[in-house]
N, C-alpha and C positions, 0 to 999 in steps of 0.2 A: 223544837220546831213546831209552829202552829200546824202544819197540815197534818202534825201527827196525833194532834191530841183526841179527834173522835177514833181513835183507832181502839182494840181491844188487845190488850196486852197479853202473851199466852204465856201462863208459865210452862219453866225446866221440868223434862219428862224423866231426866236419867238421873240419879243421885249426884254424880259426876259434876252435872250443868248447874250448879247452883252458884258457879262463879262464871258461869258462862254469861252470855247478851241477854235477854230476855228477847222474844218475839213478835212483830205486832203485824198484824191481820191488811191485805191487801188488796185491790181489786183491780181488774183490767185496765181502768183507766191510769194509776200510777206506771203501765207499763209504758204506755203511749208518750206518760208524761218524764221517764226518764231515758226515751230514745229522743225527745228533743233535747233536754242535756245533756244527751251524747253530741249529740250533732253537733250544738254552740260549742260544746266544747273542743270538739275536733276542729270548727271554725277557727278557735281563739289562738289555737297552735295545731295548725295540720301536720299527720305524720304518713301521709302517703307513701313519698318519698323512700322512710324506713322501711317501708311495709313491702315495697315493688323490691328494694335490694333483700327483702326477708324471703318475699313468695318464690321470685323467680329462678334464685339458684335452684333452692330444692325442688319446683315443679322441673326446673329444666335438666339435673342432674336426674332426678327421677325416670322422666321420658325419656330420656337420651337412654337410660342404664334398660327401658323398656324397650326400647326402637332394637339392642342392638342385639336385640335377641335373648337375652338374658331370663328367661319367662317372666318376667315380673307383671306382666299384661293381665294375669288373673285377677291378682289383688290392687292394680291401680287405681280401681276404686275405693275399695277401702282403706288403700292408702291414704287418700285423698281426703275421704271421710273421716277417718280416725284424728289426720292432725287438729279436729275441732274437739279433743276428746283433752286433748296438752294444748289448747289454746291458752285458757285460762292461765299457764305460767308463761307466756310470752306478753299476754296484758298488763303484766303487774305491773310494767312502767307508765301504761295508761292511767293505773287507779292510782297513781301519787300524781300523775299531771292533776286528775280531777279533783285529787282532796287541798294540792296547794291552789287550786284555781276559785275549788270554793273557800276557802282559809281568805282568800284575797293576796295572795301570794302572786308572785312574775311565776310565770312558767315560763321554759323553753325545754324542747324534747330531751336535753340535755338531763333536767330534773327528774326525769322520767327513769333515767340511769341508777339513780339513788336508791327507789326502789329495792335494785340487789345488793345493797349495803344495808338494809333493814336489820335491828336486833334479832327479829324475827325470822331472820333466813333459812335459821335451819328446821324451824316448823313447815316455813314455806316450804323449803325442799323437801319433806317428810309429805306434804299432800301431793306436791309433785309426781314423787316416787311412785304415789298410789292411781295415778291418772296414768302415767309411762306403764304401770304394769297393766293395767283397763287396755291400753292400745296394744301393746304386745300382746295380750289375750283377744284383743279381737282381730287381729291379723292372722293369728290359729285359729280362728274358728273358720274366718271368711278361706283362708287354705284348705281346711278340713270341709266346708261345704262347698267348695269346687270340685274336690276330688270326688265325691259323693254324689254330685250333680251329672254336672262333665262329665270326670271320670280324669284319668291319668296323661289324656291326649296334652301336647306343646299346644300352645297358640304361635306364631311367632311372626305374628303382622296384627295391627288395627282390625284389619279386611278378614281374618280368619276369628280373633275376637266380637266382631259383629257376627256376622256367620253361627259362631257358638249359641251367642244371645238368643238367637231367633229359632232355638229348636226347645223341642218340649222339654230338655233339661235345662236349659238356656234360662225358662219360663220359672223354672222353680226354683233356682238359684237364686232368679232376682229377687220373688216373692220368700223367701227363708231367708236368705242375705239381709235384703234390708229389715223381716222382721226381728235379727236376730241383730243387727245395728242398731236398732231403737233400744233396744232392751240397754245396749251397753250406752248409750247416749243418758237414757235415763238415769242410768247408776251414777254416768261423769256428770250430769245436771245437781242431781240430788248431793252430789260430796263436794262440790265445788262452787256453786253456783254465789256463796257469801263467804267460803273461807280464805280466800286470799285475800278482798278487802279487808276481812278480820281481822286475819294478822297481820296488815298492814299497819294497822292500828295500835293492835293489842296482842301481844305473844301468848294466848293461850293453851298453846299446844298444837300439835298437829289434830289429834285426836279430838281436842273443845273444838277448835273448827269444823270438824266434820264433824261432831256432832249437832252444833247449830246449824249449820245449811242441811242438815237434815230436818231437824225440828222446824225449819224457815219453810222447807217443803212440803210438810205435815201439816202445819199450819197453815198454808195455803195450794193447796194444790190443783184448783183450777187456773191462778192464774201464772202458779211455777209453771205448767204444763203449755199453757198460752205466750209466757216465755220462750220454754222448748222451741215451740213450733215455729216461732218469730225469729229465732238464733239461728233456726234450718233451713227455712224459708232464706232467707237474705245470704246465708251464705253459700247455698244453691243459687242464686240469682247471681250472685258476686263471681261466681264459678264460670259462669256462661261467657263472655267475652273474656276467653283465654286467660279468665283467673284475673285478671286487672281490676274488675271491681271489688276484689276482695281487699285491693289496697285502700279502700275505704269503707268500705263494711266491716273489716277487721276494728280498726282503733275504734270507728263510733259504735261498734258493740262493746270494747272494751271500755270505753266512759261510760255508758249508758248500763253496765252492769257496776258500776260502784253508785250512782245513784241511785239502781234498786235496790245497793245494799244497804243507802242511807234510809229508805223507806220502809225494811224489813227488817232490818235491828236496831235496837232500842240501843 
């Protein structure tokens, strides 16, 4: 592709990667310019739709299983935060809309299905597995630093969960909480961020995946990081009217990260 060619190609750092992608060097502006083929491409086949019957069982099974008393009112945020943690295997049917749309292929979300018939599946699901234990690890921590904060007290309304928040343990929950989310957000950025394109592609292993989207992050790490903050940003925005705009923030972050993977590996 022409726009790749002033790029600087980084070689394999691990003996391992020597049949892995090679890596080429990026800057903020390809981020910009792969969330507008996101967008066109959620344009060409919108999957809202899928997205409203994805989000709102599980928010409303979640709340519901909150409201009824069940304590779960501690960790609903980090509930809520973590599922961007296993986003990235809910996307995979995003990144074969985008790679048959650029191919010049018919899409329809239907294609998108194909995806989980990939040869590649059970790599695919081997990076899975390692993103599902990131979230299950950080639903123990965000548990363990409630108890620590708080302390052992029920919440068992919204109106007593506010109430918490606003006391000096309240205060340091939040501040340990979300520094202690970032940390896991980074580890799920850095192991994922190009390997499910990749073997969408190309069955390298579970392992060659994640170690290219490592090395993709190493290699660029201001603007993987500018990523980050862009992924969090919009799906915090998406979050605010009742989780509805996440039916469209979801898919065109999901297009929009197969074309950064087209711009990140060779």
């Amino acid at each position: 592709m022409a726009e790749n060619t002033s790029r600087t190609i980084m070689p394999g750092v691990h003996p391992a990667a020597l049949a892995e992608p090679a890596i080429q060097r990026i800057d903020i502006t390809d981020l910009g310019d792969s969330l507008v083929q996101g967008w066109r491409d959620f344009l060409e086949v919108p999957t809202q739709l899928f997205f409203l019957c994805l989000i709102y069982p599980v928010m409303g099974l979640t709340l519901g299983f909150a409201a009824s008393g069940n304590n779960l009112l501690p960790i609903l945020w980090p509930l809520a935060a973590g599922f961007a943690l296993v986003g990235p295997v809910a996307a995979l049917g995003l990144y074969e809309m985008s790679r048959r749309r650029e191919q010049g292929q018919p899409v329809s979300w239907r294609d998108g299905l194909r995806a989980y018939g990939s040869a590649s599946i059970g790599s695919i699901l081997g990076v899975g597995v390692v993103l599902l234990a990131l979230f299950v690890a950080w639903i123990a921590c965000a548990l363990w630093i409630w108890r620590t904060t708080i302390g052992p007290a029920e919440v068992g309304s919204f109106t007593e969960l506010w109430r918490a928040l606003q006391t000096p343990e309240g205060t340091r929950l939040i501040l340990v909480g979300n520094l202690v989310g970032f940390c896991f957000a980074v580890v799920a950025l850095a192991i994922s961020v190009v390997s499910f394109p990749l073997l969408l592609e190309r069955d390298i292993g579970a392992g060659g995946a994640i170690r290219t989207s490592l090395r993709a992050v190493m290699a660029n790490p201001v603007p993987m990081a500018a990523w980050g903050a862009i992924v969090a940003g919009l799906l915090f925005l998406g979050s605010l009217p009742l989780f509805v705009g996440l039916a469209v923030v979801m898919p065109v972050l999901g297009h929009a990260t197969w074309h950064l993977y087209r711009k990140v590996v060779a």
